[in-house]
C-alpha positions in Angstrom: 96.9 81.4 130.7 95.1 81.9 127.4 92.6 79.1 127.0 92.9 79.8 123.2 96.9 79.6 123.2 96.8 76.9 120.7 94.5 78.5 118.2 95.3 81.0 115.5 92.8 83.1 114.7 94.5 84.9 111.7 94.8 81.0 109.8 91.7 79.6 111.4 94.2 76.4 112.4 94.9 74.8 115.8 98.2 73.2 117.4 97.6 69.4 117.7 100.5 66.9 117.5 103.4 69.3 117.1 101.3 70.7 113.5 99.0 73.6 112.6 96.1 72.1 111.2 93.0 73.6 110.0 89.0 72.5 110.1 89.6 70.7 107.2 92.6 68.9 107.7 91.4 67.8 111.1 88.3 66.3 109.8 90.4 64.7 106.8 92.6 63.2 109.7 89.4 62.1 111.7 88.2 60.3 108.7 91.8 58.5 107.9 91.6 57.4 111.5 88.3 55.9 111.4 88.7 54.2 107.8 92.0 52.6 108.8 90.2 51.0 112.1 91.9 53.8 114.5 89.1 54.9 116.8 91.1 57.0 119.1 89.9 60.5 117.7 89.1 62.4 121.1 92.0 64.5 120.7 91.7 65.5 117.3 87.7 65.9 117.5 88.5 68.0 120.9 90.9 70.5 119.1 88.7 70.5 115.9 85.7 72.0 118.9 88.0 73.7 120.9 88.6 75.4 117.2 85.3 76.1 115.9 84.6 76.9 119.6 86.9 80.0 119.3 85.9 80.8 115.6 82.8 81.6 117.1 83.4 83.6 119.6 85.7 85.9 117.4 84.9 88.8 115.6 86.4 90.7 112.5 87.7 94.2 113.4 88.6 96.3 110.4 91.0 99.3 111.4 92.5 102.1 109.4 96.1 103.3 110.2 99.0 105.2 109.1 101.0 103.5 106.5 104.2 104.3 108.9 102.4 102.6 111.6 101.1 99.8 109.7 104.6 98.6 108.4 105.8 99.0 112.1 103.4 96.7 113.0 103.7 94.3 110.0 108.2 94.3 110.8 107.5 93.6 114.1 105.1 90.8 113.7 107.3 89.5 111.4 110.6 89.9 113.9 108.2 88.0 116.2 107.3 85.6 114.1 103.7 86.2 114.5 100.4 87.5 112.3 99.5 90.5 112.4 97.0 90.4 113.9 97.8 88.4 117.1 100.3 91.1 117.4 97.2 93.8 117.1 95.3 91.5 119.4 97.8 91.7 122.1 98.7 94.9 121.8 94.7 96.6 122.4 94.1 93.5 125.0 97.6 95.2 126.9 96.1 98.9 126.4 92.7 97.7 127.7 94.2 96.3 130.7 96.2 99.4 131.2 93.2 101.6 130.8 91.4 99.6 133.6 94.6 99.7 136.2 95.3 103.3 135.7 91.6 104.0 136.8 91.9 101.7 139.3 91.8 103.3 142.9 93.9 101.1 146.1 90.8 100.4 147.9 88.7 99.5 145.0 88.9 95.4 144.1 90.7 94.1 141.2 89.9 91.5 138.8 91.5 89.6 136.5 91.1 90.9 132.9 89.7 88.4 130.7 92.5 87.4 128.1 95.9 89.7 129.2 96.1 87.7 133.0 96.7 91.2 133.7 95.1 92.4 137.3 92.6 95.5 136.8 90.0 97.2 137.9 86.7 96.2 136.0 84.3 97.8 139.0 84.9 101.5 138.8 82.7 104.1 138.9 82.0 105.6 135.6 83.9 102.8 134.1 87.7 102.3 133.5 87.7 103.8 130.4 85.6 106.9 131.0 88.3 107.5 134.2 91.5 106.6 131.9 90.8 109.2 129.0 89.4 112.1 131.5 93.0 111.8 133.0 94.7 111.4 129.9 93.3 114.6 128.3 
């Protein structure tokens, strides 16, 4: 399961309390609970870390593609009711894990990939990737 499930990266907001809320708005609600005498902020003061937590660890990616390719993606993220870019996310975590598996030899131990849940090879010689794109050419 993704530990970061509950977190969108493309709105910098986190799922607490059936909302989307974002760093502000979770610190404006922390606040509101404290002055009206409600001390009981673990859960929002968890999700507003478990946020910033993730913010941190993410990185921008800028990519250039087709403008076929980028409306493609764009209807489809849309159909799924998703941004962008967890779509584009997804999508390169699945090719990654793919890359890894199709390297992967039967007596050779798999591991889990680190965000897809996804069982591949991450011990190969030469590395997955090097092993994926010589057979692919």
């Amino acid at each position: 399961m993704d530990p970061f499930a509950d977190i969108d990266l493309d709105s910098e907001s986190v799922w607490l309390d059936d909302a989307w809320y974002t760093r502000e708005e979770l610190a404006r609600r922390i606040k509101e609970m404290i002055e009206a005498g409600d001390f009981r902020v673990s859960r929002p003061s968890q999700a507003l870390e478990r946020l910033e937590a993730a913010l941190a660890q993410a990185r921008v990616v800028a990519v250039r593609m087709p403008a076929e390719l980028a409306e493609a993606v764009s209807d489809t993220a849309a159909r799924l009711g998703r941004p962008v870019g967890h779509l584009i996310r997804e999508a390169i975590a699945y090719y990654l894990a793919a890359a890894a598996a199709y390297g992967a030899g039967p007596s050779q131990e798999a591991t889990a990939a680190p965000s897809t849940g996804v069982d591949v090879d991450l011990h190969g010689e030469g590395g997955a990737e090097d092993t994926f794109f010589k057979k692919a050419r």
